[in-house]
C-alpha positions as CSV (number, residue, x, y, z in Angstrom):
1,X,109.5,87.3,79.0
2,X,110.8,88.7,82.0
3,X,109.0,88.8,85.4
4,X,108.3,91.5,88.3
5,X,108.4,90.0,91.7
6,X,105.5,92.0,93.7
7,X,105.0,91.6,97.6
8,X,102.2,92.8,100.0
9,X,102.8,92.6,103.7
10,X,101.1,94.2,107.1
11,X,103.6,94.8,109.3
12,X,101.6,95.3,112.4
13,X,102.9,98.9,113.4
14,X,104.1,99.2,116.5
15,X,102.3,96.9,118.1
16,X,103.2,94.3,120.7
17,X,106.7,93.2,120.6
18,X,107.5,95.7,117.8
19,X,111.3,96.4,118.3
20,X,112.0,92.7,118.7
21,X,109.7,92.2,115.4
22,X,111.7,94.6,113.0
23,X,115.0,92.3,112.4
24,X,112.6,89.5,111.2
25,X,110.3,91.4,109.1
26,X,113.9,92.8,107.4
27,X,114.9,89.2,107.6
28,X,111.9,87.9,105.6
29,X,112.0,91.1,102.8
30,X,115.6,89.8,101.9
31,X,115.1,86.4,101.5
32,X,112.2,87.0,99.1
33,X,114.4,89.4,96.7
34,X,111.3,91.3,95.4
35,X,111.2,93.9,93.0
36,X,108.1,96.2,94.6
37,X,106.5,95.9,98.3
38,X,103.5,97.2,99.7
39,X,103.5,97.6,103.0
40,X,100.8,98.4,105.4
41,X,101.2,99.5,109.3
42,X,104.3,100.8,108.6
43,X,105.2,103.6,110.7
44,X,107.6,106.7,111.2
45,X,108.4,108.9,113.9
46,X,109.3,112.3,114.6
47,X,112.9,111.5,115.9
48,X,114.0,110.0,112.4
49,X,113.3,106.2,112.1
50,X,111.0,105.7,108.8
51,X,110.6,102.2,109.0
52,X,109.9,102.4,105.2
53,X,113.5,103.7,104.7
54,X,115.0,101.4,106.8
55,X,113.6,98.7,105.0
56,X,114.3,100.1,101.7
57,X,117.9,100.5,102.9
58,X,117.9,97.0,103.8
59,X,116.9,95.6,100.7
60,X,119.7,97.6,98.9
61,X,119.4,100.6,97.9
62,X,115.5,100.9,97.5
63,X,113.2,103.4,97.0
64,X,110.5,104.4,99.5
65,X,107.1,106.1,98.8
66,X,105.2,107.5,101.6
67,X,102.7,110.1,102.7
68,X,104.6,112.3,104.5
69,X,102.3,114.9,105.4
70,X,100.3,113.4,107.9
71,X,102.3,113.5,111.3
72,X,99.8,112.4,114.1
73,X,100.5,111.0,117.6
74,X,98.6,106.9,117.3
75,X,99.3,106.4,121.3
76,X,98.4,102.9,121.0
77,X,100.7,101.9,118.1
78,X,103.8,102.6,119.9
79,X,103.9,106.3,119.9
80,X,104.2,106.1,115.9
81,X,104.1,109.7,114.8
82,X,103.3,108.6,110.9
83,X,101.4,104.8,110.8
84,X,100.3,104.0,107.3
85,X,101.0,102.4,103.5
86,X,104.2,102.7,101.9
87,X,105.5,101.4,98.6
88,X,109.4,100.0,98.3
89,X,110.6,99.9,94.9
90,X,113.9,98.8,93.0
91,X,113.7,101.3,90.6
92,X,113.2,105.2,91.0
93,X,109.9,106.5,91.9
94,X,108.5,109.4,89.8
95,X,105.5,110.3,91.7
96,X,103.7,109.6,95.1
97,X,100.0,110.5,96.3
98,X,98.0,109.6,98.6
99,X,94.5,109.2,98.2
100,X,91.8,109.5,101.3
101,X,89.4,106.6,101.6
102,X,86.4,108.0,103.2
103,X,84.1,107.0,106.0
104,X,80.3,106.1,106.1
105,X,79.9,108.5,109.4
106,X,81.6,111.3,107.3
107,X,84.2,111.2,110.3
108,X,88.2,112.2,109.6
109,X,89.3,109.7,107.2
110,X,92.3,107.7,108.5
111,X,92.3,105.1,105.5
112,X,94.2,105.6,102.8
113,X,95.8,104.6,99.4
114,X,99.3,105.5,98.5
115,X,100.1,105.3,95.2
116,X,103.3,105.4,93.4
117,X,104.9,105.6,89.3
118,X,108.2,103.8,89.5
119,X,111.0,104.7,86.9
120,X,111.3,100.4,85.9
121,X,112.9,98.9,83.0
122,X,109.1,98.9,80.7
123,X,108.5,102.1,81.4
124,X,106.7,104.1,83.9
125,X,104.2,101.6,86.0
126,X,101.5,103.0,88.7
127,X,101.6,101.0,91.5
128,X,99.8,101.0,95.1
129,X,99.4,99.6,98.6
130,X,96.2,100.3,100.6
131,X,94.9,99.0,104.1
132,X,90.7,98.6,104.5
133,X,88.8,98.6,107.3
134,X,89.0,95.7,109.7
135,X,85.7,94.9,111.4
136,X,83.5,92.0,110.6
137,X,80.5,93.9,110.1
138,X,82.1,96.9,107.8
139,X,81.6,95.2,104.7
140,X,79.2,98.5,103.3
141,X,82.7,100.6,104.4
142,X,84.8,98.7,102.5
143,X,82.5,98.4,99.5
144,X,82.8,102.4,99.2
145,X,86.7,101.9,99.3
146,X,86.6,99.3,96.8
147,X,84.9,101.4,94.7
148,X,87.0,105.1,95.0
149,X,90.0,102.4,94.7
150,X,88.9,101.7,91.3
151,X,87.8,105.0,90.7
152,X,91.7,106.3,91.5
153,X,93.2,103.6,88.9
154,X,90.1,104.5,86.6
155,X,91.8,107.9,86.4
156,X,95.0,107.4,85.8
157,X,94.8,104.5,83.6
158,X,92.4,106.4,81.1
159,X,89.8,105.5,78.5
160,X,89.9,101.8,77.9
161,X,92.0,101.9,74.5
162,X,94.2,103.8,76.7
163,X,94.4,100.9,79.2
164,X,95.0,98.5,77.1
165,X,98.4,99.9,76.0
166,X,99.6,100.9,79.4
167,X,100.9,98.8,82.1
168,X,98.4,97.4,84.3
169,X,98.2,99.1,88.0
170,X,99.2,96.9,90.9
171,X,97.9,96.7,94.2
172,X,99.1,95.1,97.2
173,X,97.0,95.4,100.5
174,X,95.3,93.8,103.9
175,X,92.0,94.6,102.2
176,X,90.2,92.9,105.8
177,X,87.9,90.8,103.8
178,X,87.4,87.2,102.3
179,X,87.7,86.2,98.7
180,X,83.6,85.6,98.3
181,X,83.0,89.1,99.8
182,X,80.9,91.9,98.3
183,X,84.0,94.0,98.3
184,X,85.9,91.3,96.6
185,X,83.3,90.4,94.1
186,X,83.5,94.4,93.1
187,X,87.3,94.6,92.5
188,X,87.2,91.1,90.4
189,X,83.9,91.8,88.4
190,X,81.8,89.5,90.1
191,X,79.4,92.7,90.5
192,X,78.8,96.2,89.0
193,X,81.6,98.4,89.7
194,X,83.0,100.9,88.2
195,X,83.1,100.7,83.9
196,X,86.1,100.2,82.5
197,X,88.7,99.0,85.5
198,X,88.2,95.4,86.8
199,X,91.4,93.5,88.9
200,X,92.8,90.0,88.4
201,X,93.1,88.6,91.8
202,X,97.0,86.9,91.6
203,X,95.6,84.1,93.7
204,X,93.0,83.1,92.7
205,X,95.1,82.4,88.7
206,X,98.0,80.8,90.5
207,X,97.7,79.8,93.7
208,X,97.5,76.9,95.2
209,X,94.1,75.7,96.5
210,X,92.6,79.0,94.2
211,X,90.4,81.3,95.2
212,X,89.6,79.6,98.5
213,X,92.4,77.4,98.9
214,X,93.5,77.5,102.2
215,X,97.1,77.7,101.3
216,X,96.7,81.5,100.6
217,X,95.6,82.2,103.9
218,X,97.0,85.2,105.3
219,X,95.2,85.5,108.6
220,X,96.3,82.2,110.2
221,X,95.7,81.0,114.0
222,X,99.4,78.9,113.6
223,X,101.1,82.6,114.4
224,X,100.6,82.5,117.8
225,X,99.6,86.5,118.0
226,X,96.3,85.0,117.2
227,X,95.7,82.5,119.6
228,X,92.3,83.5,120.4
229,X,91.2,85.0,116.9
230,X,87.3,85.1,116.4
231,X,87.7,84.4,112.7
232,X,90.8,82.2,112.4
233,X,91.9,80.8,108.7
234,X,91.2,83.7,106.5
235,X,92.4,85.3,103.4
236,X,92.9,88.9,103.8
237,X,95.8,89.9,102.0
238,X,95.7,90.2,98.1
239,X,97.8,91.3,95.1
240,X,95.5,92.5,92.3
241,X,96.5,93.2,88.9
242,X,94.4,96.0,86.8
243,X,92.4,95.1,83.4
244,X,92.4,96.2,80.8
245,X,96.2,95.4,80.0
246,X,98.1,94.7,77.2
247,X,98.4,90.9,76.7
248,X,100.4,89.4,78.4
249,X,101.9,92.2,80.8
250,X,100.4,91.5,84.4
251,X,99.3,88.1,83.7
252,X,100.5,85.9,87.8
253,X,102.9,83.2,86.8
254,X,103.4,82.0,90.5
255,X,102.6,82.9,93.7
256,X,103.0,82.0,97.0
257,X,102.9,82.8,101.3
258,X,105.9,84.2,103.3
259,X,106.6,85.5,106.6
260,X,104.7,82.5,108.3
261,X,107.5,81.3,110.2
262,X,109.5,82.3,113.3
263,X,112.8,84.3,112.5
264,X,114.9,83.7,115.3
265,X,111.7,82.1,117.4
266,X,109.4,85.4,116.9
267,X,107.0,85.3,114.2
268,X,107.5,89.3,112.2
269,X,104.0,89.9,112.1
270,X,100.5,89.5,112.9
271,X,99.7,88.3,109.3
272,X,101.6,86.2,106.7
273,X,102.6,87.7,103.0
274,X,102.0,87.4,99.6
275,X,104.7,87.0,96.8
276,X,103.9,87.2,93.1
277,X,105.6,86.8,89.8
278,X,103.9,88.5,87.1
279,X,104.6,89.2,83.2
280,X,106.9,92.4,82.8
281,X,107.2,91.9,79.1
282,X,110.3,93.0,77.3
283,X,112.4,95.9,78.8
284,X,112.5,99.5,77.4
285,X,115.7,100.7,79.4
């Protein structure tokens, strides 16, 4: 049974000390040899660096999916013209939307979902990375995301027979909450959520300490751009596989934390990464 090698990562925009960052964070992506990233606070600009292509270039020859319709001056991240979720992938990539999380306050959505069908060897598999809202006391916010992100795979995954023959839909993204939240307990079927789409968190199958173990924590006061966090030691970062699947396509074999060391004595990012395996099952092309 072969295996996909999945990665989710928040690369902090173009924050701090971005330019000396980018080396390490290109550094890191090599070393883990994955087959499909999801990225989050990546960025573009108007004179021509697409961080997302330069990665993707990096790792080889990639593929890069992003929303590139949505040029807006963030003066704060760097000047960034385009700051948002991209998907690398080994393989071709059919399609790419983007999907608008909304806001409680009706204001101008600025989260989002970008979701992407890669060309792989099984066949064509729906993929996407997504980025919640950050502060402590959003959890209602994110709860409304959690659910229009299930609604989004809901659609393209199909009637539940339907499901259960396709591949399953991975997501990777900084999702701002803990593993015992409401949001959480929606997308892993600890609550009523939307019939007929649940997700597999990869951690908590395979990872060390499970689903509180502190080994998958992704928000971690060690990286010293969060000296003075309120909320040090938490797990914010997830890879989440769709059900229903076909059996045992999706299924975590191992997973594990990168990107939480210096590169060169300057840590890449604000928060650490997640690396999967998962099931592929046998090849089609």
């Amino acid at each position: 049974m072969a295996t996909l090698r999945v990665m989710t990562w928040n690369l902090w925009g173009r924050f701090e000390n971005w330019r000396e960052r980018q080396p390490g964070i290109a550094s890191v992506l090599q070393e883990q040899q994955p087959d499909v990233v999801f990225l989050q606070e990546s960025w573009a600009d108007r004179g021509g660096v697409v961080q997302p292509e330069v990665l993707a270039e990096a790792l080889g020859g990639f593929h890069a999916a992003w929303p590139r319709d949505d040029w807006r001056l963030h003066p704060k991240n760097g000047g960034a013209s385009w700051f948002g979720n991209a998907v690398l992938s080994r393989w071709p990539i059919i399609e790419v939307e983007r999907h608008w999380l909304h806001r409680l306050d009706a204001g101008v959505p600025h989260r989002h979902v970008t979701v992407a069908v890669l060309d792989s060897p099984w066949g064509p598999w729906p993929v996407a990375s997504t980025h919640f809202e950050y502060p402590f006391d959003a959890s209602d916010q994110r709860v409304l995301n959690a659910t229009e992100l299930m609604q989004i795979v809901r659609r393209h995954q199909g009637e539940r027979r339907d499901a259960e023959r396709r591949l399953p839909f991975i997501i990777g993204g900084d999702l701002n909450a803990v593993p015992d939240s409401d949001e959480l307990s929606l997308l892993t079927g600890r609550r009523a959520g939307v019939r007929g789409v649940v997700f597999s968190d990869v951690w908590e199958i395979v990872g060390e300490g499970g689903r509180f173990g502190l080994e998958g924590v992704t928000w971690n006061p060690r990286n010293p751009y969060l000296t003075n966090t309120a909320w040090p030691n938490r797990r914010l970062d997830y890879l989440l596989v769709s059900w229903p699947r076909p059996k045992p396509v999706g299924n975590p074999v191992k997973v594990w934390i990168a990107g939480d060391k210096p590169v060169d004595g300057i840590y890449p990012s604000d928060h650490f990464a997640v690396v999967a395996d998962v099931e592929a099952g046998e090849k089609k092309n």
